[in-house]
ROSE-4610 file (N, C-alpha, C; in Angstrom, 1 decimal, always signed):
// ROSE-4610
residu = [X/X/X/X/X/X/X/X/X/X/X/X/X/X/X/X/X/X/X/X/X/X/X/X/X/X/X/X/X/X/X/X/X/X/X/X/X/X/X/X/X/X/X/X/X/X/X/X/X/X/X/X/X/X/X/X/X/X/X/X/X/X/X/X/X/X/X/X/X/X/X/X/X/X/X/X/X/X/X/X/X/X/X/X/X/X/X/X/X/X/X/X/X/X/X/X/X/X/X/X/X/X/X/X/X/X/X/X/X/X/X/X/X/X/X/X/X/X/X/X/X/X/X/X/X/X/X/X/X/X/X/X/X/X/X/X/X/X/X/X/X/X/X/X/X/X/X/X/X/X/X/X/X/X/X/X/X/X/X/X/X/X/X/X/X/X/X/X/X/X/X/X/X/X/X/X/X/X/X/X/X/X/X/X/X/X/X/X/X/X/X/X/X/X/X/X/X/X/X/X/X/X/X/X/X/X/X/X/X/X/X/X/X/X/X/X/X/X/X/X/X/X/X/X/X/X/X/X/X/X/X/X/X/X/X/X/X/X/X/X/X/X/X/X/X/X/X/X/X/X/X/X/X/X/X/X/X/X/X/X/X/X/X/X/X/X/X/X/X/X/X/X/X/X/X/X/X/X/X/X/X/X/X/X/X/X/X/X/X/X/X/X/X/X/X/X/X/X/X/X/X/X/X/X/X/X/X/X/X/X/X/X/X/X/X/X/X/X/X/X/X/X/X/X/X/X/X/X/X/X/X/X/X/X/X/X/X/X/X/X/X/X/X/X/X/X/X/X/X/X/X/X/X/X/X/X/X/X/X/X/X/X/X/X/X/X/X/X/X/X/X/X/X/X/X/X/X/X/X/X/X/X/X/X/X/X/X/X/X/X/X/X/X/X/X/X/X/X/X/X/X/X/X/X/X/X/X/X/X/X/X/X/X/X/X/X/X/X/X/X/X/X/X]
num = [1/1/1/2/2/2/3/3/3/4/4/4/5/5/5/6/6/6/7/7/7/8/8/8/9/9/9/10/10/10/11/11/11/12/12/12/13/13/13/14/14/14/15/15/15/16/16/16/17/17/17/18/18/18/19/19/19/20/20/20/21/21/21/22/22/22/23/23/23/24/24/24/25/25/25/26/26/26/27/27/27/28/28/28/29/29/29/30/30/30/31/31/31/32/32/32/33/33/33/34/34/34/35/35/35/36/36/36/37/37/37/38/38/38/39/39/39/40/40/40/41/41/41/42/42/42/43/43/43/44/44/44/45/45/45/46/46/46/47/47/47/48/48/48/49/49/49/50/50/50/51/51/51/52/52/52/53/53/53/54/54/54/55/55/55/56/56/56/57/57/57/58/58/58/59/59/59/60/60/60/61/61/61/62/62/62/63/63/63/64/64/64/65/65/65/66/66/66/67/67/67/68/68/68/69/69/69/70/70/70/71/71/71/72/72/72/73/73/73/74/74/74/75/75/75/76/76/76/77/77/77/78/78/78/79/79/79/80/80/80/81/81/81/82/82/82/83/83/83/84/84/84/85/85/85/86/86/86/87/87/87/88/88/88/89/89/89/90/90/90/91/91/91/92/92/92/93/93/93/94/94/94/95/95/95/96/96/96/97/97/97/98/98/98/99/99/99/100/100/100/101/101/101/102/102/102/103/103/103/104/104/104/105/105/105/106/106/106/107/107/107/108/108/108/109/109/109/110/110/110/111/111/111/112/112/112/113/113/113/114/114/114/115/115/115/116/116/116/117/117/117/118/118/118/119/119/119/120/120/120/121/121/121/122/122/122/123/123/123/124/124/124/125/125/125/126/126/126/127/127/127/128/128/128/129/129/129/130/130/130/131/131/131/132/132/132/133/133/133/134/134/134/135/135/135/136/136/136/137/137/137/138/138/138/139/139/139/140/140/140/141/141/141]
x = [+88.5/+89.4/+90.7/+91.4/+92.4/+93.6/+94.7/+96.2/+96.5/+95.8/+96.1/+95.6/+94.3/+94.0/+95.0/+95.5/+96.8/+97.9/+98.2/+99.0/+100.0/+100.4/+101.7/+101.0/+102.1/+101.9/+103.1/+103.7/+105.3/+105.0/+103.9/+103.6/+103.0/+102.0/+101.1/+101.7/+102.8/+103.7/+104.5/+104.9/+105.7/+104.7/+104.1/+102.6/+102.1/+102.3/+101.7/+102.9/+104.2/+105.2/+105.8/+105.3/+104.9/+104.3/+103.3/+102.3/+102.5/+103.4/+103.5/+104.6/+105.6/+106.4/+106.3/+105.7/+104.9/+104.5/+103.4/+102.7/+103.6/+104.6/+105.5/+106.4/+106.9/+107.3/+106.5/+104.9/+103.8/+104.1/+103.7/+103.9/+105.1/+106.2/+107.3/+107.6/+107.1/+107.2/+106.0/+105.1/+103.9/+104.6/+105.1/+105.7/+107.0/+108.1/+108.7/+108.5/+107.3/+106.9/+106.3/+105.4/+105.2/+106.4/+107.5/+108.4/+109.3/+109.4/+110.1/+109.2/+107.7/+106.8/+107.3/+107.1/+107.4/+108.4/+109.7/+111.2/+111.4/+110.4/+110.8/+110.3/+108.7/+108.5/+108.8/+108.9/+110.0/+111.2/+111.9/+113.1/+112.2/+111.4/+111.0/+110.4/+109.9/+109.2/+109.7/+109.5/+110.4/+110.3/+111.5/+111.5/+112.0/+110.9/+110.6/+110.6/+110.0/+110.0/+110.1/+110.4/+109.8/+109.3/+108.0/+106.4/+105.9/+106.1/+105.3/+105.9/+107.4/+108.5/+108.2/+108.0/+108.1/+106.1/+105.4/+103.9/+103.7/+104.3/+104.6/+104.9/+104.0/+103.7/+103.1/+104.0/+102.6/+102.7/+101.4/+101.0/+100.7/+100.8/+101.0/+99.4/+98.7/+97.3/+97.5/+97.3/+97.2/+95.7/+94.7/+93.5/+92.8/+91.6/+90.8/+90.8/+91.2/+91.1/+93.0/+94.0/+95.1/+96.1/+97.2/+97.9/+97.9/+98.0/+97.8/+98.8/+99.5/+99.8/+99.4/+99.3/+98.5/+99.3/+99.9/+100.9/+99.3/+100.5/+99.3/+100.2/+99.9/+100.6/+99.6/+100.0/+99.3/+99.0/+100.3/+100.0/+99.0/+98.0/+96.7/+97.0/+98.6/+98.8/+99.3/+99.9/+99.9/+99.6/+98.4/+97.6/+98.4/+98.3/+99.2/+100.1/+101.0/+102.4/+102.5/+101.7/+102.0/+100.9/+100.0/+99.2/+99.3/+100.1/+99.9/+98.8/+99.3/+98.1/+97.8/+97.0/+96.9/+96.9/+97.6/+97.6/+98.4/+99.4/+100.0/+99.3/+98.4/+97.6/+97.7/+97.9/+98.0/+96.2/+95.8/+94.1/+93.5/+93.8/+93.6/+92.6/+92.5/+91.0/+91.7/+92.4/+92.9/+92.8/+93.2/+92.4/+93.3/+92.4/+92.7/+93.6/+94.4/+94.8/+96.0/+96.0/+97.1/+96.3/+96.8/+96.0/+97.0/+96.7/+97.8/+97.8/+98.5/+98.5/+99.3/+99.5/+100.6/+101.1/+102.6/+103.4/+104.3/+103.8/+104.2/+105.9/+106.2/+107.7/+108.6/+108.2/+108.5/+108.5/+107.2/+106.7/+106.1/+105.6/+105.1/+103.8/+103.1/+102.7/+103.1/+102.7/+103.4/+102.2/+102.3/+101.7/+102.1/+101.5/+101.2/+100.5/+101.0/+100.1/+99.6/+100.2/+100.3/+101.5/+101.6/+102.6/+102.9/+104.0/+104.2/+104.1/+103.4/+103.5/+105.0/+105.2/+106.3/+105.9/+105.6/+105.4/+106.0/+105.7/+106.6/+105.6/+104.7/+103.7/+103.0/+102.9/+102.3/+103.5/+104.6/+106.0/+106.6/+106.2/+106.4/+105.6/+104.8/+103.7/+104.4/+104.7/+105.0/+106.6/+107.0/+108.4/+108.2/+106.9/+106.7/+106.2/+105.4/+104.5/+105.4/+106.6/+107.7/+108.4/+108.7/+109.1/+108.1/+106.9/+106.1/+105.8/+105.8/+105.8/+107.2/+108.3/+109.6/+109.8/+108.8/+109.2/+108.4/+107.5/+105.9/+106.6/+107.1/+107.8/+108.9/+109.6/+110.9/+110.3/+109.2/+108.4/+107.6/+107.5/+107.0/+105.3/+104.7/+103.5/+103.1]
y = [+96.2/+96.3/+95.5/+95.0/+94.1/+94.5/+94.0/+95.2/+94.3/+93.3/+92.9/+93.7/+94.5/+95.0/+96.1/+96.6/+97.8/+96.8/+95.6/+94.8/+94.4/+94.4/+94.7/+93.2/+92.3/+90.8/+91.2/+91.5/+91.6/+92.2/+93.3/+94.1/+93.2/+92.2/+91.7/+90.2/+89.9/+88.5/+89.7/+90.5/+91.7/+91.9/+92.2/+92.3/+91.2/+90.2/+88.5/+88.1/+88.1/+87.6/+88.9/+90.0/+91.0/+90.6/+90.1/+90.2/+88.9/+87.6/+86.2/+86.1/+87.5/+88.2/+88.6/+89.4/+90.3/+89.3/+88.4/+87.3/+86.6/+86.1/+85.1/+86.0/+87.4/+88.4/+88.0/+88.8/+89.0/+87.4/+86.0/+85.2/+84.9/+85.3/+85.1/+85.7/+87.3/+87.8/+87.5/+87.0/+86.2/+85.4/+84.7/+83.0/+83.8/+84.6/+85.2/+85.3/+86.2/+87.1/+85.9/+85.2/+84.0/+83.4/+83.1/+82.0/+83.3/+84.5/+86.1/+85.3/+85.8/+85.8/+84.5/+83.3/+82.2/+81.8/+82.7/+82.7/+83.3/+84.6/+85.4/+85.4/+84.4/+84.2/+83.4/+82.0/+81.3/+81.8/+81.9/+82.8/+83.7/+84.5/+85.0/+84.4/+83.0/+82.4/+82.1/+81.9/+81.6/+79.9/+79.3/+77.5/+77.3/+75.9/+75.3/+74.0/+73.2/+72.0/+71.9/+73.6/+73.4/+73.4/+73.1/+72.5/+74.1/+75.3/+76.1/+76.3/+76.5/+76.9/+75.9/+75.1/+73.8/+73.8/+74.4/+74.3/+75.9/+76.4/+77.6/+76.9/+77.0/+76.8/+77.9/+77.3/+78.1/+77.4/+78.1/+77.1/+78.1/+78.2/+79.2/+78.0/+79.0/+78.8/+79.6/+79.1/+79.7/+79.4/+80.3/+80.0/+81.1/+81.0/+82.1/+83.4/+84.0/+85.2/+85.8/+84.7/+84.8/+84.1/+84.7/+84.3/+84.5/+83.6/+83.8/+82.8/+83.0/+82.2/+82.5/+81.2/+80.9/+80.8/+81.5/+80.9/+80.7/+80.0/+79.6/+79.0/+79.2/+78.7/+77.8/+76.2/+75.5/+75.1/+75.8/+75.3/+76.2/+75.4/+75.8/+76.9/+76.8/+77.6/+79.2/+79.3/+80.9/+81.8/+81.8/+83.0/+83.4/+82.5/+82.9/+83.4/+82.9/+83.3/+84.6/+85.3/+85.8/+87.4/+87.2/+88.1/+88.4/+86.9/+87.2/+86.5/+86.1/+85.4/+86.4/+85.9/+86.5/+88.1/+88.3/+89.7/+90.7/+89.5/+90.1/+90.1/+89.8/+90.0/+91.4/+91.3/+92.8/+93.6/+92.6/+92.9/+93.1/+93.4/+93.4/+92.3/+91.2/+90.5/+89.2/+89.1/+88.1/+87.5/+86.7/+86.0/+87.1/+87.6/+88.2/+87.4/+87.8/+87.0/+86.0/+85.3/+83.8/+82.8/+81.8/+80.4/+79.6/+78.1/+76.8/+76.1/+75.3/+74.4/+73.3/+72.4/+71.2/+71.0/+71.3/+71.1/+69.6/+69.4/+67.7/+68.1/+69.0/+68.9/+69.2/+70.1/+70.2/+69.0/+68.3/+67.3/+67.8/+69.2/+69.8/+70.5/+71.3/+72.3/+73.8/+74.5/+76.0/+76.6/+78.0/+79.3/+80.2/+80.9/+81.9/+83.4/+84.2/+85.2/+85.2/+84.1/+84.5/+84.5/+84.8/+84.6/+85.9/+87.1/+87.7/+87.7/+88.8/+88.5/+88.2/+87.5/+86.9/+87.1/+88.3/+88.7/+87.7/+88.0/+86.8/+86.6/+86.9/+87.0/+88.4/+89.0/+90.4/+91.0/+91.0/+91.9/+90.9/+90.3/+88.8/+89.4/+89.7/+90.0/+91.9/+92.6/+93.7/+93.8/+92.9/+92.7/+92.2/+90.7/+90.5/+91.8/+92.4/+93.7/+94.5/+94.8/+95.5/+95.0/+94.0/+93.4/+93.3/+93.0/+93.0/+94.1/+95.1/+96.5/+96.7/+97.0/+97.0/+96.6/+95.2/+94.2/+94.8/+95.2/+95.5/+96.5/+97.6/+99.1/+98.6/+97.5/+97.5/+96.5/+96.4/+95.6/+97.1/+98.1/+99.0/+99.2/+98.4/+97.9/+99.7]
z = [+54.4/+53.3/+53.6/+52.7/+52.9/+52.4/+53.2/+52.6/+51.0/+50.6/+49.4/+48.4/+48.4/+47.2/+46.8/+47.9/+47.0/+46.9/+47.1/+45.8/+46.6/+47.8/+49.0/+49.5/+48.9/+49.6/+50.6/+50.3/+50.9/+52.6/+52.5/+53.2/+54.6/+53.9/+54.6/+55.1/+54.4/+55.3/+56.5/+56.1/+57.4/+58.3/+58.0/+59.8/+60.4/+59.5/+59.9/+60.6/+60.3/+61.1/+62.4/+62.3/+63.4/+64.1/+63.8/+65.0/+65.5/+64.7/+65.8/+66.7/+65.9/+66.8/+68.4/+68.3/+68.8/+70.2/+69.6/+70.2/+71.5/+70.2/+71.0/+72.3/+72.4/+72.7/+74.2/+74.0/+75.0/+76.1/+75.2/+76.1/+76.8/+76.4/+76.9/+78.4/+78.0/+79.2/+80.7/+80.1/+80.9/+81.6/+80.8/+81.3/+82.8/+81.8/+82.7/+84.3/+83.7/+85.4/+86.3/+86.0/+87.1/+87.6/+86.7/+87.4/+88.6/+88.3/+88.9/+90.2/+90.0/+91.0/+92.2/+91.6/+92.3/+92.7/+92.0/+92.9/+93.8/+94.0/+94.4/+95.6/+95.7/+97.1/+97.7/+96.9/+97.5/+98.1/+98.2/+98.4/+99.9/+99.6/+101.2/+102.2/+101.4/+102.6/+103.3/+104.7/+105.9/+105.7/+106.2/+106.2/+107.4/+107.6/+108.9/+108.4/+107.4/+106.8/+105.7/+104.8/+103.1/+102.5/+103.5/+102.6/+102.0/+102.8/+102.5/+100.8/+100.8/+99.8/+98.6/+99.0/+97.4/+97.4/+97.8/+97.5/+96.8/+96.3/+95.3/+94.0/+93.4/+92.1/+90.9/+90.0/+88.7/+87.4/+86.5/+85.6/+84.4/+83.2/+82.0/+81.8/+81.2/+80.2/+79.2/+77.7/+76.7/+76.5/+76.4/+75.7/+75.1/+75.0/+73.8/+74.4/+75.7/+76.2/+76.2/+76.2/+75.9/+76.9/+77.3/+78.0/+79.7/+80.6/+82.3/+82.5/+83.9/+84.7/+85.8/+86.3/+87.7/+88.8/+89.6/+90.9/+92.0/+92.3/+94.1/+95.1/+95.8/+97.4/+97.8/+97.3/+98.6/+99.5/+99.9/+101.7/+102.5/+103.1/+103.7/+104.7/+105.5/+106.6/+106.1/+104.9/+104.6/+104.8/+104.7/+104.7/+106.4/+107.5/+108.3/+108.6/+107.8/+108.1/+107.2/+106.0/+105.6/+106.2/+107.0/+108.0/+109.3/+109.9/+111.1/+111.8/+113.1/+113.6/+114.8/+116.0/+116.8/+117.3/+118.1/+118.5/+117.7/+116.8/+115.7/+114.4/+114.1/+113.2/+112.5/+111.4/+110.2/+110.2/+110.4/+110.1/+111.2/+112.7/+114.0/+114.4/+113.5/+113.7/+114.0/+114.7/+115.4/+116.7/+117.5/+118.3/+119.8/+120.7/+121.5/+122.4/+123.7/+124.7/+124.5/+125.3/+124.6/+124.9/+124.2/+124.0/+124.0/+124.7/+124.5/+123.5/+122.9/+122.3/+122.3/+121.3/+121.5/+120.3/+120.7/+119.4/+118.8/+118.2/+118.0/+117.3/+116.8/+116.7/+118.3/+119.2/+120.2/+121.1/+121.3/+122.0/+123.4/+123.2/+124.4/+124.5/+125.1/+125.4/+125.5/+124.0/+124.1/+124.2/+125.3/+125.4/+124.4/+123.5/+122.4/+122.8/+122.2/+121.4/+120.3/+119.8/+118.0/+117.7/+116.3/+115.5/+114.7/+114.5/+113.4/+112.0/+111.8/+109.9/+108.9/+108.2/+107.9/+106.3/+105.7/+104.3/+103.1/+102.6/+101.6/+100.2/+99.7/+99.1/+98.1/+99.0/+97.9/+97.5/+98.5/+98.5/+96.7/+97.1/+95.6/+94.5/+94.6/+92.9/+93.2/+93.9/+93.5/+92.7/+93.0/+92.2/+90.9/+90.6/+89.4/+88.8/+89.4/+88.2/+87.7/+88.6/+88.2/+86.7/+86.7/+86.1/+84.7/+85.1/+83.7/+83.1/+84.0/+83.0/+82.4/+82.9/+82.4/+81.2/+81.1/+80.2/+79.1/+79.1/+78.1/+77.4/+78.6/+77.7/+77.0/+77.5/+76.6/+75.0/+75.2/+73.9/+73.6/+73.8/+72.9/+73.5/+74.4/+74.6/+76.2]
């Protein structure tokens, strides 16, 4: 049944410009929370050269399921810095003992345990979600 047969055009331009309201409202705070998300880990990543900090990215999709942004970290070595390597490992499944290796910024040979977790990442999307609920309730959602 259609809100036109009881005669209310007036009615039915008010729910049509509600709901692109509404719309524009929802993507806004999408868009929001990724760029929160991607400052915010930025901002905790630890810097050494930058690369990790400037490979934090995100990307807004609008398509037939609705609105997403995509953050990603692309720097390959993250997952590291953000778990832990070695004996410092968050997940205990790290490499036992110490191991050498060769540091081309040093120009040497360094002995390790591993490396501490240096969070910067999940502590990041728990501040976006904060943020995206805040934002939903203050939209009525």
């Amino acid at each position: 049944m259609s809100i036109t047969r009881f005669g209310s055009k007036e009615l039915e331009r008010s729910l049509k410009k509600w709901s692109k309201d509404i719309e524009k409202e929802v993507k806004r705070i999408v868009d929001e929370t990724a760029i929160v998300i991607q400052n915010e880990a930025r901002a905790r990543a630890p810097v050494d050269s930058g690369y990790l900090r400037q490979s934090i990215t995100y990307v807004m999709d609008i398509d037939s399921l609705g609105y997403t942004a995509t953050i990603t970290v692309g720097a390959t070595y993250a997952p590291y810095i953000e778990w832990g390597t070695g004996k410092y490992s968050m997940h205990g499944n790290g490499r036992k003992g110490t191991w050498v290796y060769f540091d081309e910024k040093l120009g040497r040979f360094v002995v390790t345990a591993g490396q501490p977790p240096q969070p910067f990442w999940f502590d990041s999307i728990l501040v976006g979600r904060k943020h995206f609920l805040a934002e939903m309730k203050r939209l009525g959602a």
